[in-house]
Every structure is written in C-alpha cells, then in structure tokens.
N, C-alpha and C positions, 0 to 999 in steps of 0.2 A: 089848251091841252097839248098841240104839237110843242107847244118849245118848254114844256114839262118832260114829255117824252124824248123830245129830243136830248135834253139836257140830262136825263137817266142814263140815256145811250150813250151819251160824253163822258161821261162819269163813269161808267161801269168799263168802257174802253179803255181809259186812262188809268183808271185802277189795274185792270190786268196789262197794263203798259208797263206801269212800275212793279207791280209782282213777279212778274216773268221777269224784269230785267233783275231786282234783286234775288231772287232765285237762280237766275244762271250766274249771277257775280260770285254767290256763296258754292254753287258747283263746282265755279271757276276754283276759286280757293280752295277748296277740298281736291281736287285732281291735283295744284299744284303741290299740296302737302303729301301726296298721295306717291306721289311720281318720287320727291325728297325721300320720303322713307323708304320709296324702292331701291333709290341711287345707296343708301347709307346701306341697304340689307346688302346689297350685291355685293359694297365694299369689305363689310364685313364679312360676307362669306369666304371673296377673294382671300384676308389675309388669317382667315380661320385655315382654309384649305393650305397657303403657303405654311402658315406654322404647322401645320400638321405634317406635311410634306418636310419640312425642318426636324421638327420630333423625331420622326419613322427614321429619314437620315442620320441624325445625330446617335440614336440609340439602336442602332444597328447591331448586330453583334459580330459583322466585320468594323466599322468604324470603331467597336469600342476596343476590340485586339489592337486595331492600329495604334489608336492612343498610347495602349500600354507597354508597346516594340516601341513606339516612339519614345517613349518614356525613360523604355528601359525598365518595367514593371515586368518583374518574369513570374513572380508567384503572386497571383489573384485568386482571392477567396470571396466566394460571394460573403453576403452580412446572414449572420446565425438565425432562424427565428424567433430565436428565442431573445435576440437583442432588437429586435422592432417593436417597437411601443406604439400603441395605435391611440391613443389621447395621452396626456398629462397628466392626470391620473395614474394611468398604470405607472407610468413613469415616475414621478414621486412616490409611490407608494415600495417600488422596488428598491427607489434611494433609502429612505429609513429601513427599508429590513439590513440594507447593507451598511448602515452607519450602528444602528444598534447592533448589529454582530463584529464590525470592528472596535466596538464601545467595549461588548464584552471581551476580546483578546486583550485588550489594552489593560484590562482588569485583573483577569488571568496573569501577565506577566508580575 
C-alpha cells in the first residue's frame, strides 16, 4: 500500500512538473509575440505621426504660396466643383453627355 501511494504522489508531482513548465513555455512565447507587436505598433505610430507631421507641412498654405513664387505661378485658381468627380461613374457618365453633344455640332455643321 505505501509504494502505491507513494508512486500516486510521484506521478501526480511529476505531471504538474511538466504542466507548469509547458504552461510557462507557451506564456513565454505569448509575451514574446506580445512585446513584437508592441515594438511594430510603436513603429508604426512613429512613422504615421512623421507622415502626418510631413502632410500638415507640405500642404500648408504658406508652403504652397512658396511653391507657386518659386515657380513663378502668379495666378492660382483653386479646381471648380463642379470639375471634381467623386467615383468613375460620374466621370464617364459626364464624358458621353459631352461626346454626344459634340457628336451633334459636328452634325449640325
């Protein structure tokens, strides 16, 4: 009877020997995936935050006068809204109204 009991108590030791070690291996592994996606988030914020800092820069409305002095662009007209096409659609559908009406001058002459 002792070295049945005993041999329960080796057993059941030894099993939570190796559960706890495989349990903390896959922890391990998990913290280290964990810690990677933080390094990758922070980088990506970094060069989110620089482009944007780029952007605001870039389309300043003193930076874009300079352009145009530099340029040599004295008369700037923003774009119509009436020439902004917000899908491809609208946009071909404007083309054939203006191909059919110079379909019909051509007809006319």
């Amino acid at each position: 009877m002792f070295k049945f009991k005993f041999f329960i108590t080796t057993f059941i030791f030894i099993s939570f020997l190796i559960i706890t070690s495989v349990i903390k291996n896959q922890s391990r592994v998990l913290e280290k995936k964990i810690y990677n996606l933080k390094t990758q988030v922070k980088l990506k914020e970094k060069n989110l935050s620089e482009t944007q800092l780029d952007f605001y820069y870039l389309t300043s409305s003193s930076e874009v006068e300079k352009k145009f002095a530099k340029n040599k662009l004295k008369e700037f007209e923003p774009i119509k809204y009436s020439k902004i096409y917000f899908n491809l659609t609208d946009f071909t559908t404007i083309k054939k109204k203006l191909t059919s009406l110079k379909d019909l001058h051509e007809e006319k002459k």
